[in-house]
N, C-alpha and C positions, 0 to 999 in steps of 0.2 A: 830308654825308658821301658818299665816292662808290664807289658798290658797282661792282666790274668783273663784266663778264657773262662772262666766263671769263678763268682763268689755265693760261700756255702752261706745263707741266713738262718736263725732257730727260727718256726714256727712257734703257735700257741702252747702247743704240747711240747715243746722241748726238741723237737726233731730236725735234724738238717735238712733243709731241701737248698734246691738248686734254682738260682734268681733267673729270671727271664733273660736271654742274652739281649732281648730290644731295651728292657729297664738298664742293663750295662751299660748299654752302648751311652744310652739319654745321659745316663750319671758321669759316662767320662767325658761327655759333651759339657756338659753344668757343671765338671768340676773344673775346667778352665776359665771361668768366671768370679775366680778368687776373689779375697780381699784384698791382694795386692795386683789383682787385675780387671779392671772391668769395662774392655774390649778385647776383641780379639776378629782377627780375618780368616777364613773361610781355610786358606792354608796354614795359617797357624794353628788351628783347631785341630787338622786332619793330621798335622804332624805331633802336636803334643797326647793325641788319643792315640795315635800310631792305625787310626782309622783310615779306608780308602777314603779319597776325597770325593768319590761319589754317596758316599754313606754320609760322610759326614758332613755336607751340602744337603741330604734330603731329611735328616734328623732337624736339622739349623732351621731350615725351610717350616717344618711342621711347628716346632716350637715359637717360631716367628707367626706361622697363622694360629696358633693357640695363645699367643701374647703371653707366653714364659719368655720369649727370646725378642729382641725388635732390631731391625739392619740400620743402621744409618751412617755417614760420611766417614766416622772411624769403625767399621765395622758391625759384629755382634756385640749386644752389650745386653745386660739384666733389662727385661718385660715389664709394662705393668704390673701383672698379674703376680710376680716373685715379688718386687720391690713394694706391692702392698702387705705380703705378707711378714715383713720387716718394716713395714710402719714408712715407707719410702714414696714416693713417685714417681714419673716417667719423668727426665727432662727432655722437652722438648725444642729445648733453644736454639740446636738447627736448625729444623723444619722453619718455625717460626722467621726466624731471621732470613734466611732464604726466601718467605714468600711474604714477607711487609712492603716492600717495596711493590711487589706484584700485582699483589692488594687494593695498594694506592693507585698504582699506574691505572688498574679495570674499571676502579670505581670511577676515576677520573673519564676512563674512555668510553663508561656505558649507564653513567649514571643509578647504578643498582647498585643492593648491599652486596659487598662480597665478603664469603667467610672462606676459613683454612678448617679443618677437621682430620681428627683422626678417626682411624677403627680400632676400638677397644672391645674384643669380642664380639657381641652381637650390637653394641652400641657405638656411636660417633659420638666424639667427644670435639668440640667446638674450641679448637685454640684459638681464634682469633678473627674478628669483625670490622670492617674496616665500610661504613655509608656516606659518609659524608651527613650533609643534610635531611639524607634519605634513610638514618639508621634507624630512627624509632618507629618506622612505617615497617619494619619487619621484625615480629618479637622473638627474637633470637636474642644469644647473651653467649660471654665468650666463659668457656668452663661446662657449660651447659653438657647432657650428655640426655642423648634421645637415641629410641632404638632404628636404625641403620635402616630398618625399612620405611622408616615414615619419611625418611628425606630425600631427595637426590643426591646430595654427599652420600649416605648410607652407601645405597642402594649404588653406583660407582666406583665405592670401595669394596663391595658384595660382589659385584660383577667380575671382581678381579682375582677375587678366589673362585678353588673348585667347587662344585657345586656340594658334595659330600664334607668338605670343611663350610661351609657355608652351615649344613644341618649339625655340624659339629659345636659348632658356635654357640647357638642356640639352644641345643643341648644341655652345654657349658655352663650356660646360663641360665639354665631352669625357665626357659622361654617356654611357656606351652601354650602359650597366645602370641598372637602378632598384631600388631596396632588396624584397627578397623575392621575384625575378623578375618581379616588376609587368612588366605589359607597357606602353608609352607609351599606347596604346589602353583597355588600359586604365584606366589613371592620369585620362585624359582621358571617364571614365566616370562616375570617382569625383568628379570634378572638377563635372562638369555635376550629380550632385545634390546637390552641395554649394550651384553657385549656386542652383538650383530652393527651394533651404532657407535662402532669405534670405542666403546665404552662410555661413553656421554650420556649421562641420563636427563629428562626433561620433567617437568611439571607444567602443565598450563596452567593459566589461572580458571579456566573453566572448569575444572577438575578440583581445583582449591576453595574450601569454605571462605577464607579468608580474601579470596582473589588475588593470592600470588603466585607470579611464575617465576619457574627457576628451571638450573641448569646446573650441571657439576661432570668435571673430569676430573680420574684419578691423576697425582705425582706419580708415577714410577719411576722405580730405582731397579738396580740388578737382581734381585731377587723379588720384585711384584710392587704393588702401589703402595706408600709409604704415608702416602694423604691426599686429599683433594681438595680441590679451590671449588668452590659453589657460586653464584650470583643469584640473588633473588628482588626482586620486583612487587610492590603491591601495582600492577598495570599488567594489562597485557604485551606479549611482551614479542617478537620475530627469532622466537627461540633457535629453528633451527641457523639461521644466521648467526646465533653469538654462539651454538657450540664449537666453533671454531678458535673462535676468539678467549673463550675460554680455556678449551685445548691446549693454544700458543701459553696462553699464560701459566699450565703446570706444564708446560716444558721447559721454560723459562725456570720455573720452581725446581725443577728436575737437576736439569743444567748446572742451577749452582751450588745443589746439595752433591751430584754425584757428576764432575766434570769430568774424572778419565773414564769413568763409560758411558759417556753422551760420548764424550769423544772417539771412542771405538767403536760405539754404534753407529756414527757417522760415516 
């Protein structure tokens, strides 16, 4: 295959100039996500761009936290972000199916709602809720999408990116406020003892208008947290006790969306 080391574009005025070699690179990266292809693995990318696979692991990475790109069990495949711009959406059906069982087993074991979420840019997007008898005591709803820092799902899949995509995000998203006058600073506060805390973030209900508490740990996959399981409670609730229990259960989630590297991380 033959990589050109640059392509000449016209300008406004008619004039050749010479394209950014980082916009090349993105473009041979996004041009492996054809029509007749829509995944691909981390070494199939770096061999069909003729990219080192260090480069094209850290292109794949950025796109993935800017949601053009998203990793899951068959690889890289088309973002939210692209797939809306084609009138498309993310499917989710891994993830989901992976952690419905999971779901049921928590609720079962701790009597709270528990929900599945994704991070779509600066917001979490709620795939799926699972209360039992206890679901209408917490007004959540599956589809839902709330900004990332009012929740502890958010703010668990925040904690798992860098702190500078973190400000990227939000950017992205014309966020010039944050939910209850948060200041970015410090959001990026909350953020760091979160990761200090294994990544598990917390809400008590004394801190909640509503009086509920909750708890959330990210999924991780080989390339960073892919979604997280949350539990919430209208009660008070021995939080740091079920961050554990919650933990187990996105590993369990983890496990069965990405089994040969749970297994080599083992």
């Amino acid at each position: 295959m033959t990589i050109h080391s640059g392509l000449n574009v016209r300008n406004f005025d008619g004039c050749k100039t010479h394209r950014s070699g980082v916009v090349e690179r993105v473009t041979l990266v996004m041009d492996v996500f054809g029509a007749h292809r829509h995944s691909a693995w981390l070494e199939e990318v770096a061999d069909q761009t003729g990219l080192p696979r260090s480069t094209a692991f850290r292109i794949l990475r950025q796109l993935v936290e800017l949601g053009w790109l998203e990793h899951g069990p068959e690889g890289f495949r088309l973002g939210k972000r692209l797939q809306e711009l084609h009138g498309c959406t993310v499917d989710y059906t891994d993830i989901r199916a992976a952690a419905s069982t999971v779901l049921t087993d928590l609720n079962l074991k701790t009597g709270a709602v528990c929900h599945l979420g994704v991070l779509e840019g600066s917001f979490v997007h709620y795939l799926d809720k699972v209360g039992g008898a206890a679901t209408y005591s917490v007004p959540s709803r599956v589809g839902a999408r709330l900004g990332a820092e009012e929740t502890v799902t958010g703010r668990a899949l925040l904690a798992q990116v860098a702190p500078e995509d973190v400000d990227r995000r939000f950017a992205a998203d014309n966020r010039r406020t944050i939910a209850g006058g948060m200041s970015i600073e410090h959001l990026h506060r909350r953020l760091d003892r979160v990761r200090r805390g294994r990544g598990v973030a917390f809400s008590s209900a004394e801190r909640c208008g509503m009086g509920i508490s909750s708890v959330a740990a990210p999924v991780l996959g080989p390339d960073g947290a892919v979604a997280a399981i949350s539990l919430a409670a209208r009660r008070a609730m021995q939080l740091e006790a079920l961050g554990p229990v919650v933990s187990a259960a996105a590993r369990t989630t983890s496990a069965r969306l990405f089994p040969d590297w749970q297994a080599s991380a083992r």
